[in-house]
N, CA, C and O atoms as a MOPAC input file, in Angstrom:
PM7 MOZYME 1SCF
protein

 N      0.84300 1    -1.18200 1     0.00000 1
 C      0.00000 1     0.00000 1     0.00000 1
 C      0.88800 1     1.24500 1     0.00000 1
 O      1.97000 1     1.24600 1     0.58700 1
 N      0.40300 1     2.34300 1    -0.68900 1
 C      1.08500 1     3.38600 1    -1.10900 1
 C      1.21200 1     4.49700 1     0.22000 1
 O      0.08300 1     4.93500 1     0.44200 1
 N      1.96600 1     4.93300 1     0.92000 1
 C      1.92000 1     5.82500 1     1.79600 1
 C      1.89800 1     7.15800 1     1.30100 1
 O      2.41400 1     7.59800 1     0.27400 1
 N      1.02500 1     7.91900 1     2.43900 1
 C      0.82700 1     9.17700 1     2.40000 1
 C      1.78400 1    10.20400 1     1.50800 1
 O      1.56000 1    10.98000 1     0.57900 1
 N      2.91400 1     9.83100 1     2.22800 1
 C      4.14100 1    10.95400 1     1.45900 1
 C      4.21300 1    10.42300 1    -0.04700 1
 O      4.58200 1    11.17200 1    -0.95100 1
 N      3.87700 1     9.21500 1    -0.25300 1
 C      4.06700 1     8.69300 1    -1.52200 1
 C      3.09100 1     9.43100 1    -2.34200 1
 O      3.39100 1    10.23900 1    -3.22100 1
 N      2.05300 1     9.13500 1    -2.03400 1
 C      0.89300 1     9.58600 1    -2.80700 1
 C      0.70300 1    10.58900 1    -2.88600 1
 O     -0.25900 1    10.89100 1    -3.59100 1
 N      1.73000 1    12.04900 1    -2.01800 1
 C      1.25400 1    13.28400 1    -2.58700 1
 C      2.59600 1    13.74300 1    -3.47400 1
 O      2.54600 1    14.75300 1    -4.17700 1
 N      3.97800 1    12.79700 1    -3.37000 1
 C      4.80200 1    13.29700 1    -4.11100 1
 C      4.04600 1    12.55500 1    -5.25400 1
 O      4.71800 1    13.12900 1    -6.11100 1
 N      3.37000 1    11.91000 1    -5.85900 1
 C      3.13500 1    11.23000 1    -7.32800 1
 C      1.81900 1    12.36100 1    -7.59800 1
 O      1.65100 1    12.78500 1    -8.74200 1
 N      0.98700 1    12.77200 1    -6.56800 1
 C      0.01800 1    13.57000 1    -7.33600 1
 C      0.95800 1    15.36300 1    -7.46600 1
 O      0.26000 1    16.25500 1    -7.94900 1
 N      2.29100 1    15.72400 1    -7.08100 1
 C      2.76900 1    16.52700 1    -7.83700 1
 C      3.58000 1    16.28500 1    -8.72000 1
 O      4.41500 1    17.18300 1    -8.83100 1
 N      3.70200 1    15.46400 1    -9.39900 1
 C      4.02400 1    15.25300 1   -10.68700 1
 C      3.21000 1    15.38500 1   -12.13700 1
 O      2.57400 1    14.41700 1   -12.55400 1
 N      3.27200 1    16.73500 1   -12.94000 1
 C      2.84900 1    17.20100 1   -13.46200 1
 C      3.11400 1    16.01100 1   -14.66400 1
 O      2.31000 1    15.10100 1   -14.86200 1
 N      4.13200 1    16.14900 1   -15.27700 1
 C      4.09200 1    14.72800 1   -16.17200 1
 C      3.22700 1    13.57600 1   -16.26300 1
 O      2.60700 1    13.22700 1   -17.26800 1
 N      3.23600 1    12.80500 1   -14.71800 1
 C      2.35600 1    11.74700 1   -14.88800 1
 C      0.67500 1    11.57600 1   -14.68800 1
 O     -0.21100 1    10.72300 1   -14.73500 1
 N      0.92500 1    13.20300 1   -14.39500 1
 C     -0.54700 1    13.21200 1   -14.41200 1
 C     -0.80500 1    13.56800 1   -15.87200 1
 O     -2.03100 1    13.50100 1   -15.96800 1
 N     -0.30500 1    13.91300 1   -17.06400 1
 C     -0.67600 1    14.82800 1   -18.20500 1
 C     -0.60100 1    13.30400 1   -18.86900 1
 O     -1.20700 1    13.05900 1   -19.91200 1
 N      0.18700 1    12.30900 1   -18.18200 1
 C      0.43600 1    11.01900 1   -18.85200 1
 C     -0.97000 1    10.27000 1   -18.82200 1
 O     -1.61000 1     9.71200 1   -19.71400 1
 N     -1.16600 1    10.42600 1   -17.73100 1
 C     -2.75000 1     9.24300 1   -17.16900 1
 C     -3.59000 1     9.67500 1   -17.85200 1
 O     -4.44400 1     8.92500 1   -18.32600 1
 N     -3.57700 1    11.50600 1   -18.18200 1
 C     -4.95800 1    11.68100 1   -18.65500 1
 C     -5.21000 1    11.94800 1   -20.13700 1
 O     -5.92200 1    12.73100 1   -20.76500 1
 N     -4.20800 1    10.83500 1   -20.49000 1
 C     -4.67500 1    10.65400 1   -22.17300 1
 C     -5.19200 1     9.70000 1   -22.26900 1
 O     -5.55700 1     9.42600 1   -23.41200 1
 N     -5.47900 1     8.77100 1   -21.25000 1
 C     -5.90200 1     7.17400 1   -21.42500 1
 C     -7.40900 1     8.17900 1   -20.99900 1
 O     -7.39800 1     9.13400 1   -20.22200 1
 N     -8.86800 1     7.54500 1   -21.88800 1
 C    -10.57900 1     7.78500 1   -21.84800 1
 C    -10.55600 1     7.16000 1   -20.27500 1
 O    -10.98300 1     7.96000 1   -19.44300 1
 N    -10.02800 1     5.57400 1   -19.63200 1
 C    -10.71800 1     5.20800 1   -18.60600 1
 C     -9.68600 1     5.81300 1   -17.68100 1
 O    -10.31800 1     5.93600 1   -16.63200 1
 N     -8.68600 1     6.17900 1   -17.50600 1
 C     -8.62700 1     6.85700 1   -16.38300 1
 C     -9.24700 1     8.11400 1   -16.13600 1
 O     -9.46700 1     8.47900 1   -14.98100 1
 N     -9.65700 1     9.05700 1   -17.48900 1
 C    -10.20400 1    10.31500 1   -17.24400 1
 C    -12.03300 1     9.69300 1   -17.03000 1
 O    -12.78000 1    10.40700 1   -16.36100 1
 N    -12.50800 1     8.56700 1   -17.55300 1
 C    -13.85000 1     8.08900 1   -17.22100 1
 C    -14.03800 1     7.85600 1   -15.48700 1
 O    -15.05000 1     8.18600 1   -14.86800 1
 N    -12.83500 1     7.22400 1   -14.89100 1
 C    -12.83000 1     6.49500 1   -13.64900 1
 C    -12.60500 1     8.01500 1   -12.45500 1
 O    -13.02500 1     8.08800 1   -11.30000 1
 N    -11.85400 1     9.02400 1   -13.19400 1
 C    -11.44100 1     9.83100 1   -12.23800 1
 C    -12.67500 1    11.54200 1   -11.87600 1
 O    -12.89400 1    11.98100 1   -10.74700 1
 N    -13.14200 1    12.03600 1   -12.95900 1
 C    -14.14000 1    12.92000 1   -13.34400 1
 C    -15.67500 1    12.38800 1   -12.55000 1
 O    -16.70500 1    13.02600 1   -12.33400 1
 N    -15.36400 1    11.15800 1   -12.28700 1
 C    -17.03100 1    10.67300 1   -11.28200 1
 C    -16.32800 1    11.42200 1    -9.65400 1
 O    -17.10700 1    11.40700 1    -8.70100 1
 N    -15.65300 1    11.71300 1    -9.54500 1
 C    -14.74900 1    12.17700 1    -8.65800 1
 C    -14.04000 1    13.60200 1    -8.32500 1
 O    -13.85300 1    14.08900 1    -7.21000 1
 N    -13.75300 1    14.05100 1    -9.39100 1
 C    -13.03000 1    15.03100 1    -9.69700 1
 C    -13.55300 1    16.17700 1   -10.84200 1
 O    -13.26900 1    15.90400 1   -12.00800 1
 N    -14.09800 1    17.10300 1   -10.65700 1
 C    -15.20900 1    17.66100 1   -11.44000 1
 C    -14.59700 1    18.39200 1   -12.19900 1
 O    -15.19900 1    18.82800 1   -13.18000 1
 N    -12.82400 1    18.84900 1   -11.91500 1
 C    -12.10000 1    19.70900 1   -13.00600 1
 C    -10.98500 1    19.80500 1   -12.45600 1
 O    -10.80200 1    19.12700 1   -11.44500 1
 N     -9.97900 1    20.61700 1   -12.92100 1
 C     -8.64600 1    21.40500 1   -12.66600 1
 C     -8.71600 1    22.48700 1   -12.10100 1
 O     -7.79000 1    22.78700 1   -11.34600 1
 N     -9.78800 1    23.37800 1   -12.27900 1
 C    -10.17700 1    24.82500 1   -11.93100 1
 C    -11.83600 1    24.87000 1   -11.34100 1
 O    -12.62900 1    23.93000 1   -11.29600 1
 N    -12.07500 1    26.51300 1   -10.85100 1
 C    -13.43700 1    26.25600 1   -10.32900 1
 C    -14.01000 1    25.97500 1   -11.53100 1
 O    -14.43500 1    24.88200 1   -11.90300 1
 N    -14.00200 1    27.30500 1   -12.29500 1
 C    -14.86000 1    26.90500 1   -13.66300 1
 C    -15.19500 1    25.75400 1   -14.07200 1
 O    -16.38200 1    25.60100 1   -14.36000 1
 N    -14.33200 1    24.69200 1   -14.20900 1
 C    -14.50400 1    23.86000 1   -14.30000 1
 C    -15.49300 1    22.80200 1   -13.67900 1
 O    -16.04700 1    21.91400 1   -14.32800 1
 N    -15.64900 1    23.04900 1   -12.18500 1
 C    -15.94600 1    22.52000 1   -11.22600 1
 C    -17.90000 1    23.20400 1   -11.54000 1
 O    -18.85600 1    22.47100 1   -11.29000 1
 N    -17.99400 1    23.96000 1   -11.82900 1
 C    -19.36400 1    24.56900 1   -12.00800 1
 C    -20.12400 1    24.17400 1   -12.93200 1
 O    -21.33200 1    23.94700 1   -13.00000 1
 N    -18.97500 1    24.10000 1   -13.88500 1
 C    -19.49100 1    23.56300 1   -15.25200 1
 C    -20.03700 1    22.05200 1   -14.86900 1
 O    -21.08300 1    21.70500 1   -15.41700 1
 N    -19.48400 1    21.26200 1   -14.08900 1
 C    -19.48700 1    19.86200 1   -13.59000 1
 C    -21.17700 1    20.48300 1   -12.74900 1
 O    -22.29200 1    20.09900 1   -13.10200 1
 N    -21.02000 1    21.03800 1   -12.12400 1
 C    -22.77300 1    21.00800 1   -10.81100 1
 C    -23.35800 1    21.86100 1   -11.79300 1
 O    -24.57700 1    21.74100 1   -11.67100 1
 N    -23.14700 1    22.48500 1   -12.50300 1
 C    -24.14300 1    23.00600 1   -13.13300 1
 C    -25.12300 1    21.67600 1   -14.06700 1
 O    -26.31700 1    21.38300 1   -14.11700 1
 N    -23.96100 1    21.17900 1   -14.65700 1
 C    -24.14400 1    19.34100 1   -15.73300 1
 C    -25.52500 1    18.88900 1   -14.49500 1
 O    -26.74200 1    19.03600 1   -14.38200 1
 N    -24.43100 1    18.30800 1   -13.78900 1
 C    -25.08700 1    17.49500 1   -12.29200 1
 C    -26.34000 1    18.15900 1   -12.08500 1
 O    -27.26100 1    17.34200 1   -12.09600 1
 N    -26.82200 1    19.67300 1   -11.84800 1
 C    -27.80100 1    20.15700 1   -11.54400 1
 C    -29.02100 1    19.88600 1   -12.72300 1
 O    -30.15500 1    19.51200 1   -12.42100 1
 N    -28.69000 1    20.07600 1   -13.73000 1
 C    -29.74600 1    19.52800 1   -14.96500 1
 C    -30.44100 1    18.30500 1   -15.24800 1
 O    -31.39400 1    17.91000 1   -15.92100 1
 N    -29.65600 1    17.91200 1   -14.53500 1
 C    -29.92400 1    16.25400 1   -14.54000 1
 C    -30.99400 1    16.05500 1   -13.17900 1
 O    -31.40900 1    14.93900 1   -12.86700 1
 N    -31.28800 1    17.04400 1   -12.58700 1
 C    -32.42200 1    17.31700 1   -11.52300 1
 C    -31.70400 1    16.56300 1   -10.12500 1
 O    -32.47800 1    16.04900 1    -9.31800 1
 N    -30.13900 1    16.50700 1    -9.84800 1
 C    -29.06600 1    15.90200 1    -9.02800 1
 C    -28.44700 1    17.28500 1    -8.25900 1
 O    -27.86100 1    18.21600 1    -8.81200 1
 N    -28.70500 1    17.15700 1    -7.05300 1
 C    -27.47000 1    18.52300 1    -6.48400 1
 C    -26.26200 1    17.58200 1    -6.05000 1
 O    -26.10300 1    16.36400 1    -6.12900 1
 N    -25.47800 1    18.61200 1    -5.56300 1
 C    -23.79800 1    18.29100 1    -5.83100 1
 C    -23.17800 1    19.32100 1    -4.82600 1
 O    -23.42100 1    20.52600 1    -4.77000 1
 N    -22.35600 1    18.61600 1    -4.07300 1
 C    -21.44300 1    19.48300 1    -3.43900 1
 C    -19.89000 1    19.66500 1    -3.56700 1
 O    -19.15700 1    18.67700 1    -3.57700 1
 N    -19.48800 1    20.70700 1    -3.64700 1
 C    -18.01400 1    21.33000 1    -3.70300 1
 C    -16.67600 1    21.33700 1    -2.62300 1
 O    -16.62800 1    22.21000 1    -1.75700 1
 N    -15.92100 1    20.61500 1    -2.70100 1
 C    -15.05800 1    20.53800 1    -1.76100 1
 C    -13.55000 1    20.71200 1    -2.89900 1
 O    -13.26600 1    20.08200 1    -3.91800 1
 N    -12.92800 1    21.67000 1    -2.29400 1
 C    -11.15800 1    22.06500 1    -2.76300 1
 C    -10.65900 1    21.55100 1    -1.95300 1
 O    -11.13700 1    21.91900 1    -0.88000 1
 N     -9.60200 1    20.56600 1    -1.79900 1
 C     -8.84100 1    19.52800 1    -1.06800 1
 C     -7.04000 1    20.12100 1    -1.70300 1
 O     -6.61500 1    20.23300 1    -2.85300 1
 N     -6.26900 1    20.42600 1    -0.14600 1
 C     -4.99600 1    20.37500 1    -0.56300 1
 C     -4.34400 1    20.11800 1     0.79800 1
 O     -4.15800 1    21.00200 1     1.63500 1
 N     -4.00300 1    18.78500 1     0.95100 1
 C     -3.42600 1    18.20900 1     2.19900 1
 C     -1.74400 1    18.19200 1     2.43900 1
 O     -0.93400 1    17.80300 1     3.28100 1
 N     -1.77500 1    18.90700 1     1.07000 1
 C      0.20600 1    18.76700 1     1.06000 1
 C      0.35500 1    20.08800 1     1.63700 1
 O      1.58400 1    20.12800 1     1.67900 1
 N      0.06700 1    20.91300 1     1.98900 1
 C      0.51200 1    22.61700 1     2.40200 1
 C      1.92600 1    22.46600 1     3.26000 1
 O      2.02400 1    21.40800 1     3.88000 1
 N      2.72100 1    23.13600 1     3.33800 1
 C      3.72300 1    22.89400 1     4.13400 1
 C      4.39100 1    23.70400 1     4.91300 1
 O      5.06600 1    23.46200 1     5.91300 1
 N      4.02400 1    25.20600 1     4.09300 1
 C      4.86000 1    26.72700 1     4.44200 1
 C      3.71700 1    27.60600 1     4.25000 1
 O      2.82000 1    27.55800 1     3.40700 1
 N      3.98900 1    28.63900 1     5.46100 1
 C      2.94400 1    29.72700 1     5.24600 1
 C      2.61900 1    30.47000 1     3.90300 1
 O      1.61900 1    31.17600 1     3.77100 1
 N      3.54000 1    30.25400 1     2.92700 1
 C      3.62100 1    30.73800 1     1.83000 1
 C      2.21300 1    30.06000 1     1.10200 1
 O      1.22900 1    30.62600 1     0.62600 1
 N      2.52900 1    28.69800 1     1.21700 1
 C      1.63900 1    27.70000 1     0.97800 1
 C      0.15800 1    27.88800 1     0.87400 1
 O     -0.71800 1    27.73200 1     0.02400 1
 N      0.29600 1    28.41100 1     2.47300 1
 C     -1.15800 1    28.45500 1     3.42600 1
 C     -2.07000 1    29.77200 1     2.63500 1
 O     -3.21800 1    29.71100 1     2.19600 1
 N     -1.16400 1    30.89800 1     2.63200 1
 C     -1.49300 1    32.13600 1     2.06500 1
 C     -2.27200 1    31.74100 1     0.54200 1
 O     -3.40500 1    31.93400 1     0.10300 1
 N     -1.43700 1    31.30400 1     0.18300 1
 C     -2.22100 1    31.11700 1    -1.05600 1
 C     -3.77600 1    29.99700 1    -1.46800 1
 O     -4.63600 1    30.10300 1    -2.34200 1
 N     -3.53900 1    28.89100 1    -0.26700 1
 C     -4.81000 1    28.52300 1     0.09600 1
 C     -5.87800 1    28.54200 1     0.50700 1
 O     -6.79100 1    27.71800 1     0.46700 1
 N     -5.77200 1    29.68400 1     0.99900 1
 C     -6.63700 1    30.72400 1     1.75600 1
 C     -7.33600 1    31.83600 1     0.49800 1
 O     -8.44100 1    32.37400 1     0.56700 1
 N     -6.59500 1    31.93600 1    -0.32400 1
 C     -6.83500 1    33.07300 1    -1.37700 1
 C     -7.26500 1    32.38300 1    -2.56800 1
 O     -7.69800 1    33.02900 1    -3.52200 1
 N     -7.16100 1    30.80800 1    -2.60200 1
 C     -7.54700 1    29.66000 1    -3.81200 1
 C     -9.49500 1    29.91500 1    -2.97600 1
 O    -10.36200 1    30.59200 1    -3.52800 1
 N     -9.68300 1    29.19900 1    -1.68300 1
 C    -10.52200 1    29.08200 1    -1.24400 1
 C    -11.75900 1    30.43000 1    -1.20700 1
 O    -12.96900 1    30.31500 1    -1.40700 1
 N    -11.13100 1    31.44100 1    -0.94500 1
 C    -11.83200 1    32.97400 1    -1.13000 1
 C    -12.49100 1    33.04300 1    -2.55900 1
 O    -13.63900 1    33.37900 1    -2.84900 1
 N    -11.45100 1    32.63400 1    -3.38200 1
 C    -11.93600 1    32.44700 1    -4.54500 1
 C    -13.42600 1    31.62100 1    -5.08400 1
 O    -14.43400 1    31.97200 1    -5.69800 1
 N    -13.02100 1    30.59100 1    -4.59300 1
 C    -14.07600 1    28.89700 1    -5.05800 1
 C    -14.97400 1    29.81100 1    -4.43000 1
 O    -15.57600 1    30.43300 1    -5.30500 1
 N    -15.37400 1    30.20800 1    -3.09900 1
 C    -16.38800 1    31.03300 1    -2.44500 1
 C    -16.86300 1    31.90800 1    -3.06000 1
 O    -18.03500 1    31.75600 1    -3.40600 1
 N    -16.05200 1    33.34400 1    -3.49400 1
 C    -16.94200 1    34.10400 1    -4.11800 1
 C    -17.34300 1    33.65200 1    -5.62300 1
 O    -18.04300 1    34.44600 1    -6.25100 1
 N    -17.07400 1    32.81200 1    -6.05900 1
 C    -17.50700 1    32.12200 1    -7.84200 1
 C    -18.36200 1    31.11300 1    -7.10900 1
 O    -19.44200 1    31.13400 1    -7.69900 1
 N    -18.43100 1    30.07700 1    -5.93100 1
 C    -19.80300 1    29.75000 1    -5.56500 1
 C    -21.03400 1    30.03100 1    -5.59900 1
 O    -22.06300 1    29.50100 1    -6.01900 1
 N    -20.55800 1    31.54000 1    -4.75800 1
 C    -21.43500 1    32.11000 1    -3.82800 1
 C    -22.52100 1    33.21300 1    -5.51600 1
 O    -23.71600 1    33.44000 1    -5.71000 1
 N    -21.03000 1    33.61500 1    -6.42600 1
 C    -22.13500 1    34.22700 1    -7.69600 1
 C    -22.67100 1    33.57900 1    -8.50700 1
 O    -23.26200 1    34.18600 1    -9.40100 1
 N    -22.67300 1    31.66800 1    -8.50700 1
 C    -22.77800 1    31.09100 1    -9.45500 1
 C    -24.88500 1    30.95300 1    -9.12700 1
 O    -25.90800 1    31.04100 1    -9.80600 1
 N    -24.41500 1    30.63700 1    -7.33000 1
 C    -25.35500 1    30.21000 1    -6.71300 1
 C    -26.97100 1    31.55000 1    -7.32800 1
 O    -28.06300 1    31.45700 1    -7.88800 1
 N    -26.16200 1    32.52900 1    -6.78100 1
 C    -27.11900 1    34.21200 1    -7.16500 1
 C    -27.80000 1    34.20800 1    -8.37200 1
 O    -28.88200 1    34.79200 1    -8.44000 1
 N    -27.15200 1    33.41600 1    -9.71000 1
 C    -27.22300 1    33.49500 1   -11.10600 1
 C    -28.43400 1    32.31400 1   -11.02200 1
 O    -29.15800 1    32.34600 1   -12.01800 1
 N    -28.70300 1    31.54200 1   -10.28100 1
 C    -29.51100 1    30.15200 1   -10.12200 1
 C    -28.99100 1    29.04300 1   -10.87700 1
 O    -29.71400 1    28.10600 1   -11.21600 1
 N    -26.97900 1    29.15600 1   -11.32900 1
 C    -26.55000 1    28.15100 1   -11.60700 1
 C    -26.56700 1    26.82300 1   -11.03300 1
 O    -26.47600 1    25.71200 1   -11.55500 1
 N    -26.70000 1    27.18900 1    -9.87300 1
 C    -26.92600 1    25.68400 1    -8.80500 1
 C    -28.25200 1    25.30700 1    -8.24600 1
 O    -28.91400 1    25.90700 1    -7.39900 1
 N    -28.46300 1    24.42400 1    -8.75100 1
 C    -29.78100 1    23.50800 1    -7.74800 1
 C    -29.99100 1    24.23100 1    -6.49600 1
 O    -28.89800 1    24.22700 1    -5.93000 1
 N    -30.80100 1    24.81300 1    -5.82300 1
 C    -31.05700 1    24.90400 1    -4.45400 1
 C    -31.36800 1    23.33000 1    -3.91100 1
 O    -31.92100 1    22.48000 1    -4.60800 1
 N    -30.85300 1    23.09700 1    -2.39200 1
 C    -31.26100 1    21.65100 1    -2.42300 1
 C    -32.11800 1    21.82500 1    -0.90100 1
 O    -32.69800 1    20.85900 1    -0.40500 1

């Protein structure tokens, strides 16, 4: 079994991730999961999900942080996802649930 430190030095590897996601079933197996790269992306995904008469919830996950430098900017990723939530929500892009 793959340990922790393992598994976040392989998910920063930009290569093997650009590698995996030319194969259809890893991008089929991973997108039931993973709604994008960016928020936009991620909206575009609950907005999909919402049409389909399905609500959906949003979670930004980054467990590797290490330096306040880090933190700062996770804090300012998250401010973000919030206020593009919070206007997607206003627009009635999202399901009320």
């Amino acid at each position: 079994m793959l340990t922790r430190s393992a598994l976040i030095y392989l998910s920063r590897q930009e290569g093997l991730k650009d590698f995996a996601t030319r194969f259809s079933l890893f991008r089929k197996l991973t997108t039931r999961f993973i709604a994008g790269e960016n928020i936009d992306e991620a909206v575009a995904a609950i907005k999909a999900i919402n049409a389909r008469g399905c609500t959906a919830t949003f979670d930004h996950l980054n467990e590797s942080v290490t330096s306040p430098a880090e933190t700062e900017a996770e804090v300012r990723e998250y401010q973000t996802c919030s206020r593009t939530s919070t206007r997607a929500a206003s627009t009635q892009m999202f399901q009320s649930s």
